[in-house]
C-alpha positions in Angstrom: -50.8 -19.7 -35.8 -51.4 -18.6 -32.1 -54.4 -19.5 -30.2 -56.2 -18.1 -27.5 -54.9 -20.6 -25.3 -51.1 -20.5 -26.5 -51.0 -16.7 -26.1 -52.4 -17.4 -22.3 -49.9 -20.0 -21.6 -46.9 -17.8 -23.1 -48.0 -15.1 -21.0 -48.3 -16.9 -17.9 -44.7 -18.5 -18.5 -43.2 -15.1 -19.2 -44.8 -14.4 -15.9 -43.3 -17.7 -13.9 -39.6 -16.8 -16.0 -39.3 -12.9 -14.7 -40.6 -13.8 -11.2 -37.9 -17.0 -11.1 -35.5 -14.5 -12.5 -35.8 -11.7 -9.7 -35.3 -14.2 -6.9 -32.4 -16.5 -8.8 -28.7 -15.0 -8.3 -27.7 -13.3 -11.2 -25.2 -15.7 -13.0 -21.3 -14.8 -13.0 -21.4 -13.2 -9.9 -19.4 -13.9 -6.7 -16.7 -15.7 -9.0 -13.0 -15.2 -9.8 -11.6 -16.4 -13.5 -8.4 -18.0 -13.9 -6.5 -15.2 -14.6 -7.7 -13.0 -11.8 -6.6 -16.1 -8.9 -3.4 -16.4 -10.8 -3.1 -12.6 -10.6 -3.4 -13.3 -6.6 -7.2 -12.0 -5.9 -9.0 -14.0 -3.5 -13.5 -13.6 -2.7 -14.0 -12.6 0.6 -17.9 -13.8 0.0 -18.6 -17.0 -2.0 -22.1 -15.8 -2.6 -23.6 -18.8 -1.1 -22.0 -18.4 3.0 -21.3 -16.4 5.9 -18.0 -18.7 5.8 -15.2 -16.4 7.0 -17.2 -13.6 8.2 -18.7 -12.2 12.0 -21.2 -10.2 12.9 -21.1 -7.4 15.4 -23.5 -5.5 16.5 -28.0 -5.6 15.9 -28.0 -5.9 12.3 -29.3 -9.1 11.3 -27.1 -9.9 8.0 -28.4 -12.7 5.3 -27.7 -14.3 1.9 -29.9 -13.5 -0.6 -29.8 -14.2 -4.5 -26.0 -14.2 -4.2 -25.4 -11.3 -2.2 -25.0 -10.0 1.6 -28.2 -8.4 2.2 -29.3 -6.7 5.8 -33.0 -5.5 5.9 -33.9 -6.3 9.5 -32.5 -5.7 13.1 -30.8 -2.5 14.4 -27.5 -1.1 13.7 -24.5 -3.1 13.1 -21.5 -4.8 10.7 -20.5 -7.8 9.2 -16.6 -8.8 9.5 -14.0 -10.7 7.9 -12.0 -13.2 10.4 -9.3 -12.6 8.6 -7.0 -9.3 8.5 -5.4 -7.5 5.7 -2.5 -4.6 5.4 -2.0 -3.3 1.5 -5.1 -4.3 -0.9 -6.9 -3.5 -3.8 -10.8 -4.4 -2.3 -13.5 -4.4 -5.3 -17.2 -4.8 -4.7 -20.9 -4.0 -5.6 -23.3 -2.8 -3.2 -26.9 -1.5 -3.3 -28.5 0.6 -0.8 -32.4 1.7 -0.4 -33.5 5.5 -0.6 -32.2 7.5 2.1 -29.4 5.1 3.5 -26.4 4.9 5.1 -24.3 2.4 5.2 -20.4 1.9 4.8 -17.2 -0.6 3.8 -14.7 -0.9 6.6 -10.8 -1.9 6.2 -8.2 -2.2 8.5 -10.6 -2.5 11.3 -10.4 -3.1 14.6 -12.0 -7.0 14.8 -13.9 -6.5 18.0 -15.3 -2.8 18.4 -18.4 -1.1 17.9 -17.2 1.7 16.5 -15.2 -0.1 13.2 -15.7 4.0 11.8 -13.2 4.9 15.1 -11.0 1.5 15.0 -10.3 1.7 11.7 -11.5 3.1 8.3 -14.5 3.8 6.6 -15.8 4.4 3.3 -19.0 6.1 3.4 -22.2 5.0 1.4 -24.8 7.7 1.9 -25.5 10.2 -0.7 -27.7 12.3 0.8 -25.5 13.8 3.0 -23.0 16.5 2.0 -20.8 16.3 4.5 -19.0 12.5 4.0 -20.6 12.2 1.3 -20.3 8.8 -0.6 -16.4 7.0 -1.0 -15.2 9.6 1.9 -13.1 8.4 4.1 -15.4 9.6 7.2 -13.6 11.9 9.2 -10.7 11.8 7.2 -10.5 12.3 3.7 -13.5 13.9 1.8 -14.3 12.7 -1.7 -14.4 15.2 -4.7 -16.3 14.7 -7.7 -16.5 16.0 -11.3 -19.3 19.3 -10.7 -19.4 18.7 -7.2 -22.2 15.8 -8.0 -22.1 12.1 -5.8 -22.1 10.1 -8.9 -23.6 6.9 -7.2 -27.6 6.3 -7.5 -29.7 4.3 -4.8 -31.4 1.2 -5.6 -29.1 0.3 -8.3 -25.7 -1.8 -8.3 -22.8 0.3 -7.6 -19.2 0.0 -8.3 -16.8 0.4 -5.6 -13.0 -0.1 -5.7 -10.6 0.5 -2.4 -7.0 0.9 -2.6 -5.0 0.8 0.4 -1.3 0.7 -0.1 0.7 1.9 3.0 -1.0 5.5 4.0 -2.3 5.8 0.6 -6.1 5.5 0.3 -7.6 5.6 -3.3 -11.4 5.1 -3.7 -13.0 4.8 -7.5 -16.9 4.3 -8.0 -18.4 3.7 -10.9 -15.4 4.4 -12.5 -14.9 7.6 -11.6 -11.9 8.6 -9.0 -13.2 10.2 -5.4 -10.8 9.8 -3.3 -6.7 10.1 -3.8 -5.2 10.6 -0.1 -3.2 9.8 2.9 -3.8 8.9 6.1 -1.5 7.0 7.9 -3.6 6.0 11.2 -4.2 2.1 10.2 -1.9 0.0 8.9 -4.0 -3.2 8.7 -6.9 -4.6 10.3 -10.8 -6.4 9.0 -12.8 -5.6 6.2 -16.7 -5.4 6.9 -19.6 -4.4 5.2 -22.0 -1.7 7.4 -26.2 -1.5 8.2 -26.1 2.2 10.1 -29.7 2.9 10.4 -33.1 1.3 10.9 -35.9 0.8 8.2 -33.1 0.4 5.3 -31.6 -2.1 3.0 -28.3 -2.7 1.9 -26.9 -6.0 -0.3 -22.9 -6.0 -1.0 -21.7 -8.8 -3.8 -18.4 -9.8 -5.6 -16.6 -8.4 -2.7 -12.6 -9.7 -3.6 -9.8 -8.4 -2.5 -6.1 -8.6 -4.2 -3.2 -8.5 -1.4 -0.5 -5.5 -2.1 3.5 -4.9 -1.4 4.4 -9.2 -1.8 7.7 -9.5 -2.5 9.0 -12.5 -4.1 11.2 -15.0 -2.2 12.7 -17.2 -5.2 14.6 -15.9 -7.9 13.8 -18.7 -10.9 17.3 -19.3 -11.4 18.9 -20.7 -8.6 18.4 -21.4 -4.4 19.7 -18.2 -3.5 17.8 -17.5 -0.1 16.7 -21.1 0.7 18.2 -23.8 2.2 17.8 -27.3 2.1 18.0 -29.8 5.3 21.0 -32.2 5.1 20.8 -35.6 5.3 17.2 -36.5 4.4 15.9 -38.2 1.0 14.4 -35.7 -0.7 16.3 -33.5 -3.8 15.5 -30.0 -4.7 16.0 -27.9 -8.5 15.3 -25.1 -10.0 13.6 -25.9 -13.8 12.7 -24.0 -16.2 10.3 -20.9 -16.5 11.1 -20.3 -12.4 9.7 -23.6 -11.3 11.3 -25.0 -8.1 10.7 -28.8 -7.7 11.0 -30.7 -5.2 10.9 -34.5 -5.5 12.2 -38.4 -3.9 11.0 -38.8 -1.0 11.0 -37.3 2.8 12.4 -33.7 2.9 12.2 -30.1 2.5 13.6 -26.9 1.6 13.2 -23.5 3.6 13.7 -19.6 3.3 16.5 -17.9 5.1 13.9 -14.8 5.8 11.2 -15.5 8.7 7.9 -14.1 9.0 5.2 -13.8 11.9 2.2 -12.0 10.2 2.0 -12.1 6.6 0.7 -12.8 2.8 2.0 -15.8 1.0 0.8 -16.1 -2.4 2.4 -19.0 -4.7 1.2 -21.5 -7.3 1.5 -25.1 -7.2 1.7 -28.0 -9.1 1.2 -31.9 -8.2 3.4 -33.8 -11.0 1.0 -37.2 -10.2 -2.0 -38.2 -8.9 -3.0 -37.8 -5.1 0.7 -36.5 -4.3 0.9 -35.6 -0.9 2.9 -32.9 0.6 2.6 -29.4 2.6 3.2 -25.9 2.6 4.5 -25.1 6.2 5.4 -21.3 8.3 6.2 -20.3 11.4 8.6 -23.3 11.6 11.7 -22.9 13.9 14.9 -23.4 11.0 16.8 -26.3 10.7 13.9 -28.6 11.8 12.4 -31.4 10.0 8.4 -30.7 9.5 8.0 -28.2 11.9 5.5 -25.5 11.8 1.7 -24.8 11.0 1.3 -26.6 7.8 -1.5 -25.5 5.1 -1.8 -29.4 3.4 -1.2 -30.4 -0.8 -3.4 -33.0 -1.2 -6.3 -33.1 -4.0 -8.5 -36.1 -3.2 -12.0 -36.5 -1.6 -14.0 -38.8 -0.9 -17.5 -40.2 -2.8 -16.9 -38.4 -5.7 -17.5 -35.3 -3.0 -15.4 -32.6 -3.0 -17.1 -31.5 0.1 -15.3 -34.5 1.6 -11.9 -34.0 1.7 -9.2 -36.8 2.5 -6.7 -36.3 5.0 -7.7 -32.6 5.6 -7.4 -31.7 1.8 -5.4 -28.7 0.0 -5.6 -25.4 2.1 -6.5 -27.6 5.3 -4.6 -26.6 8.2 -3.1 -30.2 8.7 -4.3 -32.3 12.1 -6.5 -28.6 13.1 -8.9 -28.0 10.4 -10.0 -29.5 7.1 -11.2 -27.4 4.4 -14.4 -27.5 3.1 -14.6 -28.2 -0.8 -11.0 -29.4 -2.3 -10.5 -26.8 -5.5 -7.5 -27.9 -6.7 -6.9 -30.6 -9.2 -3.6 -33.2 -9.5 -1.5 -32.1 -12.8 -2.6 -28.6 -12.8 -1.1 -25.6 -11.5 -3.4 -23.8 -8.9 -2.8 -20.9 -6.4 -2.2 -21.0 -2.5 -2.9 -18.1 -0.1 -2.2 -17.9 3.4 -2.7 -15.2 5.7 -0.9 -15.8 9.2 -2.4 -12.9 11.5 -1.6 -13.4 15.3 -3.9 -16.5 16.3 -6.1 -16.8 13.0 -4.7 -18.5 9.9 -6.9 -18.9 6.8 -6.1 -20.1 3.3 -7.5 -19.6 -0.2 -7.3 -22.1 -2.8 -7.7 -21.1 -6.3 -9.6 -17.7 -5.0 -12.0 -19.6 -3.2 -11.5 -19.7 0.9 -10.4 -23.4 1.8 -10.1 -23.0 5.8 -10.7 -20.4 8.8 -8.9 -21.1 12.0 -8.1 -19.7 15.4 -5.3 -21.4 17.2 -6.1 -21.4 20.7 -4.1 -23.5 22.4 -1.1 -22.3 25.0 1.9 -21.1 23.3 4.5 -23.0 22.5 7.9 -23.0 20.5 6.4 -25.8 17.6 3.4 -24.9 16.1 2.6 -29.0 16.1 2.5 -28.4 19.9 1.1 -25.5 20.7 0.4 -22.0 19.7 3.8 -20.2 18.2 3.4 -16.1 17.6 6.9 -15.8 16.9 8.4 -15.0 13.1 9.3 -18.2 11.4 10.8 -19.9 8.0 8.4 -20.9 5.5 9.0 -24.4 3.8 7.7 -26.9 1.2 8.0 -30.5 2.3 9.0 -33.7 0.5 6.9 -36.4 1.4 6.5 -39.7 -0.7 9.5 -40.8 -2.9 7.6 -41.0 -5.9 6.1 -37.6 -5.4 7.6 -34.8 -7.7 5.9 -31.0 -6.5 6.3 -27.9 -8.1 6.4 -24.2 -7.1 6.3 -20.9 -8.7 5.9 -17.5 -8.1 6.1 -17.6 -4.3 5.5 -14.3 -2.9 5.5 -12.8 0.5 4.7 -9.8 2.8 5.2 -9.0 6.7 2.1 -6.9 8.5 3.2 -3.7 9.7 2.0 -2.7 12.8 -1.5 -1.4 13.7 -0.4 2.5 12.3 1.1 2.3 9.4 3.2 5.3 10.3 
């Protein structure tokens, strides 16, 4: 039996549950599975943090219940540090009545005018002209009946492909744009606030690098080489797996790069093994290069607090900010090497942002080094015994990608 009193209380609760659940984050947002990181996507928003983006321009840009939302300030757009080439970019967005708003790639980092320096895709369905998932300016979407099939206020579905000078934008499933345009051939990703007196909240944004090639064949060394003289021993193992194990060492790739991709998974074979993924080294030196650290271990039970910079630090520049790897498993590595900013992604998640600033110089330990170089995995203790797989790389093209 319910009383008087029970029904009140129920009522009120139900009351205190929907209110709690409008301004909570709605759960599995913002997140990547396993699959999905081992497929090579990466968040460019953890839901939580600004980490990794900029803002440009008015538009004063917050987190709110998981997402990027902009409600106040002027006009303006929110950045990624980090550049991209060939993609597959997926995320939701919801915009107020009336509108406009817009997702950038291969932008220009520091313009006003990211619509001009780069790409957009419109968000603004009242307006026939550019109407929502056009390219604006370049390529106009086309819809079953003629019909935007996006509604305000609601979450929307937006997928970006980008591969060379082919641009292909879905929403909600439903294809509205399948073109070329060769103008950009890499450059930022942002999120736009165009007009006064309007809303706009973007979530789940992840993006899955394009056009990686691999660089090991999972049968033999073909197209590395290993420096002589040094403790360190190198295989190949079953299922593609190159180890590399005893002591001080490393092995390199024949190719060099300058601006690039690298995706590959990685596997400690013991507890707190320590050892590095290195690029832009100069070949046929020992350790030399910008080196994205191996290392799972933090302190205090913290994995806030990294030791000795943690995985995906960018070893003695910056440390990353949660360790997301584990010892004994395999996880995924991404680095993106883009002129002066290097950032990494561990398991999906971004580990470290940095901007080398310092005079050039030949070694990357020294100075700042633009120049194309090899990319090698180091041997470090003697006991240590690392494993690699599926390494994959691609170069930038230039700013056109004709």
């Amino acid at each position: 039996m319910h009383t008087r009193a029970t029904v009140v209380i129920t009522i009120l609760l139900a009351s205190v549950l929907t209110t709690a659940g409008l301004a909570a984050a709605e759960p599995g947002h913002n997140t990547l599975t396993k699959q999905e990181a081992a497929d090579g996507w990466i968040l460019l928003f953890d839901g939580a943090t600004t980490f990794g983006w900029e803002n440009h321009g008015d538009a004063k840009w917050k987190v709110v219940d998981g997402a990027l939302v902009c409600e106040e300030g002027g006009r303006g757009w929110l950045g990624t540090t980090t550049a991209f080439a060939d993609f597959v970019l997926k995320c939701q967005y919801r915009i107020s009545a009336k509108g406009n708003s817009g997702v950038f790639f291969r932008a220009k980092r520091q313009t006003d005018q990211p619509w001009v320096d780069g790409y957009e895709m419109q968000i603004c369905d009242h307006k026939e002209r550019d109407a929502t998932g056009s390219i604006v300016g370049r390529i106009r979407a086309k819809y079953p009946g003629g019909k935007v099939v996006t509604t305000v206020e609601k979450w929307q579905d937006v997928e970006i492909r980008a591969e060379g000078d082919h641009i292909q934008v879905t929403l909600n499933g439903i294809k509205a744009v399948d073109g070329r345009d060769g103008t950009f051939g890499r450059g930022h990703v942002g999120v736009q606030r165009h007009d006064p007196d309007m809303k706009i909240a973007f979530r789940d944004i992840k993006l899955k690098p394009l056009s990686t090639q691999s660089v090991f064949n999972g049968k033999d060394l073909t197209g590395w080489e290993i420096l002589p003289g040094l403790r360190s021993k190198c295989s190949v193992k079953p299922g593609g797996v190159l180890n590399v194990y005893s002591g001080h060492g490393q092995i390199a790739t024949v190719g060099q790069w300058a601006d690039f991709v690298l995706q590959l998974e990685i596997m400690t074979g013991g507890q707190h093994e320590n050892s590095g993924v290195f690029f832009r080294a100069e070949p046929g030196k020992k350790w030399q290069g910008y080196e994205s650290q191996i290392y799972n271990r933090w302190r205090d039970g913290d994995r806030t607090k990294p030791k000795d910079y943690g995985t995906g630090g960018i070893y003695n520049r910056q440390p990353v900010r949660k360790v997301y790897s584990n010892d004994r498993e395999w996880f995924t590595m991404t680095v993106v090497a883009h002129g002066r900013h290097i950032a990494t992604w561990v398991n999906g998640n971004q580990a470290a942002d940095w901007t080398d600033t310092r005079p050039p110089n030949r070694n990357p330990r020294r100075g700042y080094r633009a120049e194309p170089g090899v990319i090698l995995f180091q041997g470090h203790d003697k006991t240590a015994s690392l494993s690699f797989r599926n390494i994959r790389v691609v170069e930038y093209p230039k700013a056109a990608a004709k």
